[in-house]
Phi, psi and omega in degrees: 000133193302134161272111196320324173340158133259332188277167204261150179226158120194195185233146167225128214269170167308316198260041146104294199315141186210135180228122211260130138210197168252149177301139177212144155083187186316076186299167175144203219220147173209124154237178198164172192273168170247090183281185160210130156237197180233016162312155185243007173220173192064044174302302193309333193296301194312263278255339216211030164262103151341325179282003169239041165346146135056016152298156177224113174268137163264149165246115182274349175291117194260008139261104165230149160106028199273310200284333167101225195224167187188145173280322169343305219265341159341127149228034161214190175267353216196162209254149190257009205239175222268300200202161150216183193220115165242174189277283185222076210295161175299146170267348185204151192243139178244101197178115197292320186290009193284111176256006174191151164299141191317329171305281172324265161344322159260008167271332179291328189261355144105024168254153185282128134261181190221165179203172178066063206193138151321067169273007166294302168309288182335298200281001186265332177290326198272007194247335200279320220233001177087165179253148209206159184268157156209197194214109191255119186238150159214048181235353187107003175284166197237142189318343173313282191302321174313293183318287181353305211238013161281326178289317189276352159285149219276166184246161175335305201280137203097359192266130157292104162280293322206279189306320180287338165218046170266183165310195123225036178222137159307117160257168147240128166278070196267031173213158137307191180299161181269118169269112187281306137331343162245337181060048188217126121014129150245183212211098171269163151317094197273141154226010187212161146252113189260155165249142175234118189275160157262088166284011211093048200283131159272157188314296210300334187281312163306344183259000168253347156305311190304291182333311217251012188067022180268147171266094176285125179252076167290118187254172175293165192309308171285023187280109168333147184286335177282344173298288169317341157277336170327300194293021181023057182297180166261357178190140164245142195239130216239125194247186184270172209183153179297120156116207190255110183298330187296340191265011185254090149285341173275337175250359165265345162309316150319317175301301180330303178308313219270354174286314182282003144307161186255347185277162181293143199224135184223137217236125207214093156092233159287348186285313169309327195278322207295289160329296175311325173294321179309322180276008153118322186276153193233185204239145177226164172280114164322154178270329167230353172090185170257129172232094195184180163230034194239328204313117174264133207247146166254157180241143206276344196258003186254300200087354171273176197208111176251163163290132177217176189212115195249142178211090182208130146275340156253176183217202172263121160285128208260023189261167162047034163338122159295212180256342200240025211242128157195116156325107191221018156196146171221149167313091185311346196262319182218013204040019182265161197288107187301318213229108201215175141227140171267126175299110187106338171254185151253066181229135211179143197200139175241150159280000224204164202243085170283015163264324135077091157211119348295167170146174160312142175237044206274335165248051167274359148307315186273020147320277138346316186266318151334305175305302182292311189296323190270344168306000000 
């Protein structure tokens, strides 16, 4: 089905490479890396993910926006990523929860996207050559200038993403998951307090801390290790996040402090990288990362093989373990290190989002494991 649009787009890649389509969502120019992912539900979460800071998403799933838009469904106030690029957006939206259309929604927040272009060839190019920065113009720039200001942007690695969409205020995080049956928040009962640092924290790791009877305090990302002991939590929680983990240096000199502590430490994602560093391990760039909701991960102290739905371009270099360090998930896809624990504490961190919104909810055990530590 024709995406109604008419006017002409494309996207041009750093390495040259140009993909004809029609405009969707605002016009005008965007740049940004150009990723893929491979979920097949959850546009709106993916596009309100913090972690896809200064991103161009590909969907490879090639009907998208059928469900529409909803506030609900936010896992941020705002839409984070640069641009995206689809196959065949909906034309029309079915969805009782619906409060507008996809269409509608990026035109309103002012984003460029492109529809009607190959994202199978696109993702097959960004997976032999890597994810690469490009530029999706409808405005009339001409394919020159577009590369031109695709070679010249600047690239992730080294970029502090982390200071640009943490907070800068101490918040609380008071309601669980949306009872769809009821069309309401629930409001459990808190009996424990997590401090939560904000790397670019999605909503669900909070309505599922929450879920579990926890009182969440979310502080900004540079918030001191003596502070955060203040608030006497019963557990710290290390979130997910934007960029190059290497270039947050402020927040593993924090980290460092707070592992020698006895209280619990639980890690997601950038928190997981974040974490890692503070112990001594260092972080490299992926050639196209993990994006997806299918990724299968083994858990090394189990022997199970969970579904996980992953959102990263770095990952953990697994050379120079330390001894008090165990590696306790790896990537069924590529091996690289899903997972770690510190031997002898309660501390512990994944790479991969087991709050999985959109996703599989085969590690919402570790949530639990959380709960148990702080018990």
């Amino acid at each position: 089905m024709r995406h109604p649009n008419t006017t002409p787009a494309f996207l041009a890649l750093a390495d040259g490479r140009i993909f004809y389509g029609l405009s969707l969502g605002a016009v005008g120019n965007t740049i940004g890396e150009v990723c893929f992912n491979t979920a097949m539900t959850g546009y709106q979460e993916i596009l309100t993910d913090p972690s896809y800071t200064e991103q161009i998403i590909t969907f490879t799933y090639p009907h998208i926006g059928n469900v529409g838009i909803n506030e609900v469904d936010m896992e941020s106030d705002k839409i984070s990523v640069r641009g995206l690029i689809v196959r065949a957006p909906a034309r029309q939206t079915s969805n009782y929860r619906a409060e507008q259309s996809l269409e509608a929604w990026l035109q309103a927040n002012n984003v460029v996207g492109i529809a009607n272009i190959d994202t199978r060839a696109l993702t097959r190019h960004l997976r032999d050559n890597g994810s690469q920065t490009g530029v999706i113009a409808s405005d009339g720039m001409s394919e020159k200038e577009a590369i031109q200001q695709a070679q010249a942007w600047e690239v992730l690695e080294g970029k502090d993403l982390v200071g640009q969409v943490s907070r800068t205020d101490t918040d609380t995080w008071r309601h669980g998951s949306y009872d769809l049956g009821n069309a309401v928040f629930t409001a459990p009962v808190t009996t424990k307090h997590v401090v939560a640092l904000d790397f670019g924290c999605k909503n669900n790791i909070f309505r599922k801390l929450t879920d579990r009877g926890i009182k969440v305090s979310v502080v900004p990302a540079n918030t001191s290790a003596q502070n955060i002991l203040d608030m006497k939590p019963d557990g710290i929680f290390l979130s997910n996040g934007p960029g190059d983990p290497a270039a947050v240096d402020y927040a593993v000199d924090t980290i460092k402090i707070l592992v020698e502590k006895d209280t619990p430490i639980f890690g997601i994602c950038m928190g997981h990288q974040l974490l890692s560093q503070a112990l001594g391990l260092k972080t490299f760039k992926l050639k196209f990362g993990h994006r997806g909701g299918n990724h299968p991960v083994k858990d090394l102290t189990t022997g199970k093989v969970e579904i996980t739905s992953q959102n990263h371009g770095f990952a953990v270099a697994d050379n120079d373990v330390p001894s008090y360090v165990e590696i306790t998930h790896r990537s069924l896809f590529d091996n690289t290190v899903e997972g770690l624990a510190v031997k002898g504490k309660p501390i512990f961190s994944v790479q991969y989002h087991p709050e999985a919104s959109p996703g599989p909810h085969d590690a919402d055990y570790l949530f639990d494991r959380f709960v148990e530590f702080m018990k």
